[in-house]
C-alpha positions as CSV (number, residue, x, y, z in Angstrom):
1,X,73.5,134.9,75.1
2,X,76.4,134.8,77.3
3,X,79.5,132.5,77.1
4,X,82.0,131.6,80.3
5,X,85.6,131.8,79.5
6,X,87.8,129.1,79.9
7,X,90.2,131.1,81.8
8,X,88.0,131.9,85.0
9,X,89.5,129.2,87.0
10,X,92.8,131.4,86.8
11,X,91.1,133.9,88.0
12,X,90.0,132.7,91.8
13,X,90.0,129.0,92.7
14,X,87.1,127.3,94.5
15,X,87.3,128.7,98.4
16,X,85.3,127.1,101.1
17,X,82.9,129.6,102.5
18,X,81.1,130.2,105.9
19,X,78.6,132.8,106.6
20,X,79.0,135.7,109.1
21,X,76.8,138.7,109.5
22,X,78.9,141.3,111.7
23,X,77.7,142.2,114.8
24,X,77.2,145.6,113.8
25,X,74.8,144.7,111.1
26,X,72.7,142.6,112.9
27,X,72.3,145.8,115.5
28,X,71.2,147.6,112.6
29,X,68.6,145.1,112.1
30,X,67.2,144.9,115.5
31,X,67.1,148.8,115.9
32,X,65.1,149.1,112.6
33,X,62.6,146.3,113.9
34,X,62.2,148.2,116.9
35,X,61.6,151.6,115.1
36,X,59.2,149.8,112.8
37,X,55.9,151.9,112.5
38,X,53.1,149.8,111.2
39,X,50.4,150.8,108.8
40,X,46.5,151.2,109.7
41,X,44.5,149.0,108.1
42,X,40.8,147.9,107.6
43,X,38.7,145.6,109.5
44,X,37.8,143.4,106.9
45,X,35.7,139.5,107.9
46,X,38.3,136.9,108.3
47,X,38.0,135.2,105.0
48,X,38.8,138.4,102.6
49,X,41.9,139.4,105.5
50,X,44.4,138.5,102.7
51,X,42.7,140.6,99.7
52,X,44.7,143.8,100.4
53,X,47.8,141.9,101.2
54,X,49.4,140.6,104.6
55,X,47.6,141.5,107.5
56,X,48.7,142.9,110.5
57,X,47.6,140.3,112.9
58,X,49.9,137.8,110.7
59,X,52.9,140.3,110.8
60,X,53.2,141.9,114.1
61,X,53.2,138.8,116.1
62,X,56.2,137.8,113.8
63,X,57.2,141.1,114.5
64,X,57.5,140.6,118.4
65,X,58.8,136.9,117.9
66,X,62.4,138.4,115.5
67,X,62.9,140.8,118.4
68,X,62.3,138.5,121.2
69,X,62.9,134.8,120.2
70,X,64.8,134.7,116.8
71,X,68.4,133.9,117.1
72,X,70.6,134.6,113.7
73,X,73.7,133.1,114.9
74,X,72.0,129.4,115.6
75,X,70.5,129.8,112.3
76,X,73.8,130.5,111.0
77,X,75.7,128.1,112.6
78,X,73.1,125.5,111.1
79,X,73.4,126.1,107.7
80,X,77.2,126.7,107.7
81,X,77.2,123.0,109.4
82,X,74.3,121.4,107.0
83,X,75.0,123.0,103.4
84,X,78.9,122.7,102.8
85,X,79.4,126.2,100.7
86,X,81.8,127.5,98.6
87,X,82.8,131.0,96.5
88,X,84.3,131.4,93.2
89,X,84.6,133.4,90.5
90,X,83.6,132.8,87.0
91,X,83.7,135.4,84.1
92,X,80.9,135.7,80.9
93,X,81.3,137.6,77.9
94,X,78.9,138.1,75.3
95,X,78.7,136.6,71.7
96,X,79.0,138.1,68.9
97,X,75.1,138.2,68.4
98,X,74.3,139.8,71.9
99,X,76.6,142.5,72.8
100,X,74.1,144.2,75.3
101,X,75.8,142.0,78.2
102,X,79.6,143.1,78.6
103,X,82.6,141.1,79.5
104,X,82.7,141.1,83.0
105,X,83.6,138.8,85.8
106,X,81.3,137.6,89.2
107,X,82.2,136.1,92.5
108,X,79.3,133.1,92.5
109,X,78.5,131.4,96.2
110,X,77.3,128.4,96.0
111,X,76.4,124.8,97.9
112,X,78.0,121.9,96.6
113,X,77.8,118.2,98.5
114,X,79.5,115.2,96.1
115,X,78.1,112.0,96.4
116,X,80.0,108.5,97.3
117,X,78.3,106.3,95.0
118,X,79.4,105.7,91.6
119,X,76.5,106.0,89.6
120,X,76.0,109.8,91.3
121,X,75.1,112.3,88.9
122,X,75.6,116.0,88.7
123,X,72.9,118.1,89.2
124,X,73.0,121.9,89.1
125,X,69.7,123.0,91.3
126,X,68.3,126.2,90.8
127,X,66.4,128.4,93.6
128,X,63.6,130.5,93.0
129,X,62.6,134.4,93.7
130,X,62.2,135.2,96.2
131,X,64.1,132.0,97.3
132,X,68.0,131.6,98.0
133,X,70.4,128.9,98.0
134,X,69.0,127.4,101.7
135,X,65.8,126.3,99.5
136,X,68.1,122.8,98.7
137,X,68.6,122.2,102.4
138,X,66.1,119.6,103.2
139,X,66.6,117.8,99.9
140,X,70.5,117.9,99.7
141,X,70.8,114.9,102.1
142,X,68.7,112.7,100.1
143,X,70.0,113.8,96.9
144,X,73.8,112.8,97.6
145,X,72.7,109.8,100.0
146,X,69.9,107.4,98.7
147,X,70.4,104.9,101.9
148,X,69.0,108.2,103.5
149,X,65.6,108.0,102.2
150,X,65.4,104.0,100.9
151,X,62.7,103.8,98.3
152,X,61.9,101.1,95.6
153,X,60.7,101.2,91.8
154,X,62.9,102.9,89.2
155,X,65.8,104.8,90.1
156,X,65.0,104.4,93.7
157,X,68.9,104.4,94.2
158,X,69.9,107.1,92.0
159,X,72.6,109.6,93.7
160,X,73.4,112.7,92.3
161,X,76.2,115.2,93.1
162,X,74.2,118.2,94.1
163,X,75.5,122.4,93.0
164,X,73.4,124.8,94.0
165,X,74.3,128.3,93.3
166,X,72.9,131.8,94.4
167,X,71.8,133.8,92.1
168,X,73.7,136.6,91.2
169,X,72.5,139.3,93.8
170,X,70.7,136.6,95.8
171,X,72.7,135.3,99.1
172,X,76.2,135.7,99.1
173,X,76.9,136.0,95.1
174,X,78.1,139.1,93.9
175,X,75.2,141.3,91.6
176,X,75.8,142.3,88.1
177,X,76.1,146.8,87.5
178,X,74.7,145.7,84.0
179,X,71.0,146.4,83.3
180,X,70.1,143.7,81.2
181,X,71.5,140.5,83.4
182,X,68.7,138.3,83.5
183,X,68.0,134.4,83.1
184,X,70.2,133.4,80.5
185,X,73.2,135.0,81.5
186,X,72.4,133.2,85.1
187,X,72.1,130.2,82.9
188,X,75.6,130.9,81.6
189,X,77.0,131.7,84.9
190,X,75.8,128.5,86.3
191,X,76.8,126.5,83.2
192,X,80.6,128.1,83.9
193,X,80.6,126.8,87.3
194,X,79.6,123.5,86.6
195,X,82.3,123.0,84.3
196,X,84.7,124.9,86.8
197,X,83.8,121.9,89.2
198,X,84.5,119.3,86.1
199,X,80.8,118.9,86.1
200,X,80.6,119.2,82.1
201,X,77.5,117.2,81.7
202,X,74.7,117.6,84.5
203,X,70.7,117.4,84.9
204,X,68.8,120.6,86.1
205,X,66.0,121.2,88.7
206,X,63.9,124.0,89.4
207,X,60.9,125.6,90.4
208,X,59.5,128.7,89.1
209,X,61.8,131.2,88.0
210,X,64.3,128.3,88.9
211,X,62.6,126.3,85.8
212,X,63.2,129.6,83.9
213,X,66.7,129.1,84.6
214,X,66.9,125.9,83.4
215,X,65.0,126.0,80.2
216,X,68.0,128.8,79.5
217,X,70.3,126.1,80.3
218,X,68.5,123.8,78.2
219,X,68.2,126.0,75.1
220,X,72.0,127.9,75.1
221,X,74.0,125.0,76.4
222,X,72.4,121.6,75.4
223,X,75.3,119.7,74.9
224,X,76.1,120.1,78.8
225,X,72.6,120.2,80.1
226,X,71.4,116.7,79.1
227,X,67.8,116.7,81.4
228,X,65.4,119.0,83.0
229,X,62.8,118.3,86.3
230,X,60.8,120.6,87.1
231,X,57.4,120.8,88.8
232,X,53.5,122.6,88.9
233,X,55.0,124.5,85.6
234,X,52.5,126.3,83.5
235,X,52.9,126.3,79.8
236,X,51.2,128.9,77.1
237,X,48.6,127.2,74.9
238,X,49.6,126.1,71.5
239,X,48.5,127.9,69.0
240,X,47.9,127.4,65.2
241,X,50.4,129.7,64.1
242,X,53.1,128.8,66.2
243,X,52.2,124.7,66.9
244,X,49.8,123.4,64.8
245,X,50.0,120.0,65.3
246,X,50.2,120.7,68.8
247,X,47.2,123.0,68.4
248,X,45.2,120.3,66.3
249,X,45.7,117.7,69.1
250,X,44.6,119.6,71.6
251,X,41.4,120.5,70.0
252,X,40.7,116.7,69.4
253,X,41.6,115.9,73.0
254,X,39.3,118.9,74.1
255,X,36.6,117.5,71.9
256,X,36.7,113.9,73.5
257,X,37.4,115.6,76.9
258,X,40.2,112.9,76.8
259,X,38.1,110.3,77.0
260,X,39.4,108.4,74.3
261,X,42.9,107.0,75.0
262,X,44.5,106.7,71.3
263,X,42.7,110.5,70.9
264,X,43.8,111.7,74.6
265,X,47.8,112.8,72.7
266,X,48.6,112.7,76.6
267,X,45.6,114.8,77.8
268,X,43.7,113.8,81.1
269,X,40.1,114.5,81.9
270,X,40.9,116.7,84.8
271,X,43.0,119.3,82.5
272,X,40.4,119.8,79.7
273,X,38.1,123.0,80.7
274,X,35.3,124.2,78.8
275,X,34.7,127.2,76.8
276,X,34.5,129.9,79.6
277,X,37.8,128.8,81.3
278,X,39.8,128.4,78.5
279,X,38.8,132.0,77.5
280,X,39.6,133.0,80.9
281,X,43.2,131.3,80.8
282,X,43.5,132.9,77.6
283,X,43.1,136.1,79.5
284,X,45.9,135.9,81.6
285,X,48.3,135.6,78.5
286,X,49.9,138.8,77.3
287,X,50.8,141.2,79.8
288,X,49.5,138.9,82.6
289,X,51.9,135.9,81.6
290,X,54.6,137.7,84.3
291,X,51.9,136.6,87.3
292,X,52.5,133.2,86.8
293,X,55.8,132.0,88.5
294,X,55.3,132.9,91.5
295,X,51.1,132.9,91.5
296,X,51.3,136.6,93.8
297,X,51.0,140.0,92.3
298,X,53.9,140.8,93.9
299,X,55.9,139.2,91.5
300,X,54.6,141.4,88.8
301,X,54.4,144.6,91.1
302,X,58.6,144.5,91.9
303,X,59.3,144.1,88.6
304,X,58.0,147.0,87.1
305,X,59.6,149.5,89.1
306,X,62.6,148.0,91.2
307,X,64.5,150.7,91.9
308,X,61.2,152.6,93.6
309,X,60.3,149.5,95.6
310,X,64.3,149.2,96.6
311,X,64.4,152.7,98.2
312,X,61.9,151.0,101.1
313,X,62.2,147.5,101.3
314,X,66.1,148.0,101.5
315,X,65.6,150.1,104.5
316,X,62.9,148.2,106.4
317,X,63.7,144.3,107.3
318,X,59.6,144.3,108.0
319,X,59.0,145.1,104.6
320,X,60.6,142.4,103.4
321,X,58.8,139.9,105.7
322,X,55.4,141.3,104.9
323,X,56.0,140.9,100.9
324,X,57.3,137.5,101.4
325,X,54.5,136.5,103.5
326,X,51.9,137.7,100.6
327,X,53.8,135.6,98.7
328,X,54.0,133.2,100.3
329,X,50.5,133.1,101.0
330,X,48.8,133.8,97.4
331,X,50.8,130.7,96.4
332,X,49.7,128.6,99.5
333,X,46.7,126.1,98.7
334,X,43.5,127.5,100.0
335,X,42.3,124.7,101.5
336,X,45.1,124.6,104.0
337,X,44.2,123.2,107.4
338,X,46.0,126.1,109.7
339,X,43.8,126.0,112.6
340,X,39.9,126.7,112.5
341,X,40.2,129.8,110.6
342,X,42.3,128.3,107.7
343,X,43.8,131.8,107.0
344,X,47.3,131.3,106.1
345,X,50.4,129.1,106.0
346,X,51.9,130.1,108.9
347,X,51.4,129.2,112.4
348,X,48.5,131.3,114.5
349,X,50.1,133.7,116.9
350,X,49.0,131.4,119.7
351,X,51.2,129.1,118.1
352,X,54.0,131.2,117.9
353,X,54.3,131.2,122.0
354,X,55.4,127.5,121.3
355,X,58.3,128.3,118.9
356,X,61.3,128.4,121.1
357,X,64.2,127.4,118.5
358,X,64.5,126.1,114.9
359,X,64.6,122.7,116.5
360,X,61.1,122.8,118.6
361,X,59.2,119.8,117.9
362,X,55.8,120.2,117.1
363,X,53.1,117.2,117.7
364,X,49.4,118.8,116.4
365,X,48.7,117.6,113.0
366,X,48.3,120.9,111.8
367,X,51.9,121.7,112.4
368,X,54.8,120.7,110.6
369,X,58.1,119.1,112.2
370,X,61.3,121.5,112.6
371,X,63.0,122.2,109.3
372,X,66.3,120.0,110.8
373,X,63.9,116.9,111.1
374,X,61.5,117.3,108.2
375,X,64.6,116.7,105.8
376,X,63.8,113.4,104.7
377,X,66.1,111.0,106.0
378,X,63.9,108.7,107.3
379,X,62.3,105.6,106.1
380,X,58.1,106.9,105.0
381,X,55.1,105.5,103.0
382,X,54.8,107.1,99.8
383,X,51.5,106.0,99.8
384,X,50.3,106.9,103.1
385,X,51.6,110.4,102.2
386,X,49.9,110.9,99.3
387,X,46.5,109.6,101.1
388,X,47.4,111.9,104.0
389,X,47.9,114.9,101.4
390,X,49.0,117.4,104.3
391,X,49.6,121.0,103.7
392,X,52.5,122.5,104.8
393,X,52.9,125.1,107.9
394,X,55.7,127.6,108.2
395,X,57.2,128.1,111.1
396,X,58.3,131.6,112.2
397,X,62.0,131.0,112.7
398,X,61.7,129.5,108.4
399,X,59.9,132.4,107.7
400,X,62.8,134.5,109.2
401,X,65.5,132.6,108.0
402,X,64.2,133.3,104.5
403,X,63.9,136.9,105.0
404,X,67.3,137.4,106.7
405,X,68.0,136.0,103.2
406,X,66.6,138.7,101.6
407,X,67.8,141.5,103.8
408,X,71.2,140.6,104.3
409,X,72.2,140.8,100.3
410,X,69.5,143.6,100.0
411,X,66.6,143.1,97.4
412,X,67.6,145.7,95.1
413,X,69.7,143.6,93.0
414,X,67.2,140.8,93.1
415,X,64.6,142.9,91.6
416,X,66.9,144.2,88.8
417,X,67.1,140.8,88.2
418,X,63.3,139.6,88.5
419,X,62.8,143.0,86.1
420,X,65.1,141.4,83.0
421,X,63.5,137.8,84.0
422,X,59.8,139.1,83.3
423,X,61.1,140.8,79.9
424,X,62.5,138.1,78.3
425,X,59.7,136.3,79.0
426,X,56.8,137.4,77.0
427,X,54.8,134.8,75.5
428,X,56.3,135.7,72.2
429,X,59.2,135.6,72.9
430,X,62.0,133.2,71.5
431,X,62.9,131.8,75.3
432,X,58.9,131.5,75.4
433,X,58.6,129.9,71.8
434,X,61.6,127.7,71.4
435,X,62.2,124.2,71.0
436,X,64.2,122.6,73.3
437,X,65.3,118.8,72.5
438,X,66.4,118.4,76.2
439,X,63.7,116.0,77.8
440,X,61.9,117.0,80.6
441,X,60.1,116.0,83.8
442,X,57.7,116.9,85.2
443,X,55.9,116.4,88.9
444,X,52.5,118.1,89.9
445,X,51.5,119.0,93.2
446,X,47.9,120.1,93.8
447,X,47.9,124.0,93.6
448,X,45.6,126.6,95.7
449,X,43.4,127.6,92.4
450,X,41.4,124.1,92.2
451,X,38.6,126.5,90.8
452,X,40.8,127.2,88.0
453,X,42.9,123.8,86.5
454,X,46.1,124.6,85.5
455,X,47.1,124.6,81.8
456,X,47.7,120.9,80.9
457,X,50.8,119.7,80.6
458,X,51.0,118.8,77.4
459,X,51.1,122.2,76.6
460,X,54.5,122.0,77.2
461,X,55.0,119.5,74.3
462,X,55.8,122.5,71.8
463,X,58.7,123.6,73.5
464,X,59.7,120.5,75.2
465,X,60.3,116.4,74.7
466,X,58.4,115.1,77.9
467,X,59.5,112.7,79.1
468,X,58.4,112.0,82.6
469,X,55.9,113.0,84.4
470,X,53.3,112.1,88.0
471,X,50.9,113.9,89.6
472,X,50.7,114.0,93.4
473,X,47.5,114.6,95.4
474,X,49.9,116.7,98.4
475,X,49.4,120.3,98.2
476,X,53.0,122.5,97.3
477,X,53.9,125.0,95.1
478,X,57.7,125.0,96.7
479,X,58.4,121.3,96.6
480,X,61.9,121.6,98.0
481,X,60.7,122.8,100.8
482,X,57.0,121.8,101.6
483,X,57.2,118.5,100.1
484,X,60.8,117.3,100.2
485,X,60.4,113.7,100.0
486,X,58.3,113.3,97.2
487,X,60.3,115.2,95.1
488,X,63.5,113.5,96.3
489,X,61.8,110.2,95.1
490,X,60.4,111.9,92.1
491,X,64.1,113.3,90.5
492,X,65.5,109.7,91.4
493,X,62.9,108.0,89.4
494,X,62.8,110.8,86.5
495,X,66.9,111.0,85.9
496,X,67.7,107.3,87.3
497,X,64.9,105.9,85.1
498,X,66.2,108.4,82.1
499,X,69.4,106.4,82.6
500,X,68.1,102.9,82.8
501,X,66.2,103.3,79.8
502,X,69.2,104.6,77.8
503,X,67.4,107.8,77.4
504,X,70.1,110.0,79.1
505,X,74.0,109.0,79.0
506,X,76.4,111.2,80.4
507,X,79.7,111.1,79.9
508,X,82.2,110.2,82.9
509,X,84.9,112.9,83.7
510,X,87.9,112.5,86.2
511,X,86.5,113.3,90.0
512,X,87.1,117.1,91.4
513,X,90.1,117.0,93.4
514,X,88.8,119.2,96.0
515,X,85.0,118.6,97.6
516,X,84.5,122.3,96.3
517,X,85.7,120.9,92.8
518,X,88.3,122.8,92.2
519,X,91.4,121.3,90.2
């Protein structure tokens, strides 16, 4: 693993940072979207469209909308005005026991918004791949500000003070030149810079390979990571010569089908399969494992041969949208109500005539509101939206926005990284196999394989005390984003109610000096 030094903050304080794309660069762009050639493809019937990966008739209206409609600089004026963000520099050096990582210094971007209530705790939030720092946007709000989104019930007004850094080689961090930089020296970066801000006991979220993150965090520095959320995580099944107990419990809960409460051990009915899915689930362990944070075989496909896929998708801004769309998509629930033809998350290219800025507003129920407004900071029925259980539609300009975040950095360093993520997660591994005493929660969201249950949570009870967890009947697999304010209410009533029942104490430390936390 990877320690931070204690003398990083003498090597660059805590700088307030705006983005700007030159001019020159964003010519670049718009002369290799207009030299873009675009593949032939097969007519395929509508419903197996997505089977060879992002169709045509999905891309090229997108295509037509970046060169005509999409305007960078209001995006970038948007999130320079919404997410207050910051540079730094913190330096790692290996232990003793891992000297494949050497000493070397990074210049970390991040988003950091303090909160004016005195019971605010810090929380370090961890993006995804192929996410970036803007995935915190509609949450941050929220987060910092309960009056923003009033709810009721257990720590209904919970604040936290809200970190969320880039990746290194995601956004606006600088990438590591070492080969084997991966998840827990992300984990030690972002440990660094919470305790650069004064932030030396904090709570974690994340999703995907954000939760991958975070369970780094949780095993190499417990004594400053005190709680976990996470959410739709998937968990190996316990075995009898790595979890016993854990194994023997399941097989009795499998038996009753969880029927029987004092012989459930936390199982539901709806998570126990019978013998033909659990041998396919079994399946998918192994070499397979790598598929499942992020759902797409994308995931698995970069990280094999990064520096082949770099050589194109670092040249062709199109690329980039067309992978992220088949990400996008294969982790989309499949029930999705886009328009008659239900083929994708994204709006229909009729629908794309209507998208004049970020801000449109959007009134069919099949469409979502503009990412400024569906931030939650407005009263809303919990209950009303769980009934509802609406899927979420992206718009073109979020689908953009999210690709300029790609493209901008470059992927190459974000696959190096995705390549050393998969790695040290085989399902053997120690990361994989470990114990953490850090307690965790958790919050479902229905998934788009409801053919195929996903492994029950208590899985997770062999690497992990669980301590919270609800299910939710709204369809999202990128909660931040699609589902902002249930989880907003769901990591106030995990951490706040952590706190109320004495379950997590953190210690207080002097305030930050500076809003960027420098001291």
């Amino acid at each position: 693993m990877a320690n931070v030094t204690n003398d990083a903050e003498e090597l660059d304080p805590v700088q307030p940072y705006s983005m700007h794309v030159s001019s020159r660069y964003l010519e670049l762009t718009k002369k290799k979207l207009q030299l873009t050639r675009l593949p032939r493809e097969l007519e395929l019937p509508e419903d197996r469209r997505w089977e060879h990966g992002t169709p045509k008739a999905v891309l090229e209206p997108l295509l037509d909308y970046w060169l005509e409609k999409y305007d960078w600089r209001t995006q970038e004026a948007h999130f320079n005005s919404s997410l207050p963000q910051f540079r730094t520099t913190v330096k790692i050096s290996p232990t003793l026991g891992d000297p494949a990582v050497a000493s070397h210094s990074l210049r970390i971007h991040f988003v950091h918004k303090r909160s004016k209530h005195n019971n605010a705790i810090p929380l370090v939030f961890c993006h995804t791949w192929p996410s970036s720092f803007i995935e915190v946007e509609k949450v941050i709000d929220a987060l910092t500000d309960p009056q923003s989104l009033p709810s009721f019930g257990a720590g209904a007004q919970q604040a936290f003070h809200v970190v969320a850094p880039s990746i290194p080689g995601f956004g606006f961090s600088d990438a590591s030149s070492t080969e084997n930089f991966g998840l827990r020296e992300t984990a030690a970066m972002f440990n660094g810079l919470m305790e650069k801000l004064g932030y030396h006991q904090y709570v974690a979220h994340g999703t995907g390979w954000g939760f991958r993150i975070c369970r780094a965090l949780a095993l190499d520095h417990p004594e400053n990571c005190l709680a976990v959320h996470t959410t739709n995580p998937t968990f190996e099944e316990p075995t009898l010569k790595h979890s016993p107990l854990a194994y023997m419990k399941y097989r009795v809960a499998r038996l009753t089908r969880a029927k029987i409460p004092f012989l459930s051990f936390g199982y539901v009915p709806a998570e126990i399969v019978d013998g033909s899915q659990s041998e396919a689930r079994a399946l998918t362990r192994g070499f397979f494992h790598s598929l499942r944070p992020s759902r797409g075989t994308m995931s698995l496909f970069y990280s094999l041969r990064p520096q082949t896929l770099s050589f194109s998708l670092c040249d062709s801004p199109v690329g980039l949208l067309g992978a992220l769309l088949d990400i996008i998509h294969t982790r989309a629930p499949s029930s999705s109500p886009i328009t008659s033809r239900s083929r994708s998350p994204f709006l229909s290219p009729a629908e794309l005539e209507m998208q004049d800025s970020h801000h449109d507003r959007r009134s069919h129920d099949d469409q979502i509101e503009p990412a400024s407004s569906a931030r939650p900071e407005a009263p809303f029925n919990p209950l009303q939206s769980e009934i509802e259980a609406r899927h979420y539609t992206w718009s073109p300009t979020e689908l953009l926005n999210w690709t300029m975040m790609q493209w901008l950095p470059g992927p190459e360093a974000s696959l190096r990284w995705l390549r050393c993520a998969q790695l040290s997660m085989s399902p053997d591994s120690i990361p994989s196999t470990a114990y953490s005493p850090i307690l965790l929660g958790i919050s479902t969201f229905r998934s788009r394989h409801a053919s195929h249950p996903p492994a029950p949570l208590m899985f997770g009870s062999t690497q992990w005390p669980i301590a919270w967890v609800k299910r939710h009947q709204r369809p999202a697999t990128l909660p931040a984003w699609e589902a902002p304010d249930l989880l907003v209410l769901d990591m106030r009533e995990c951490f706040g109610g952590l706190v109320a029942q004495g379950r997590l104490m953190l210690r207080k430390f002097p305030d930050s000096e500076t809003e960027g936390g420098g001291r």
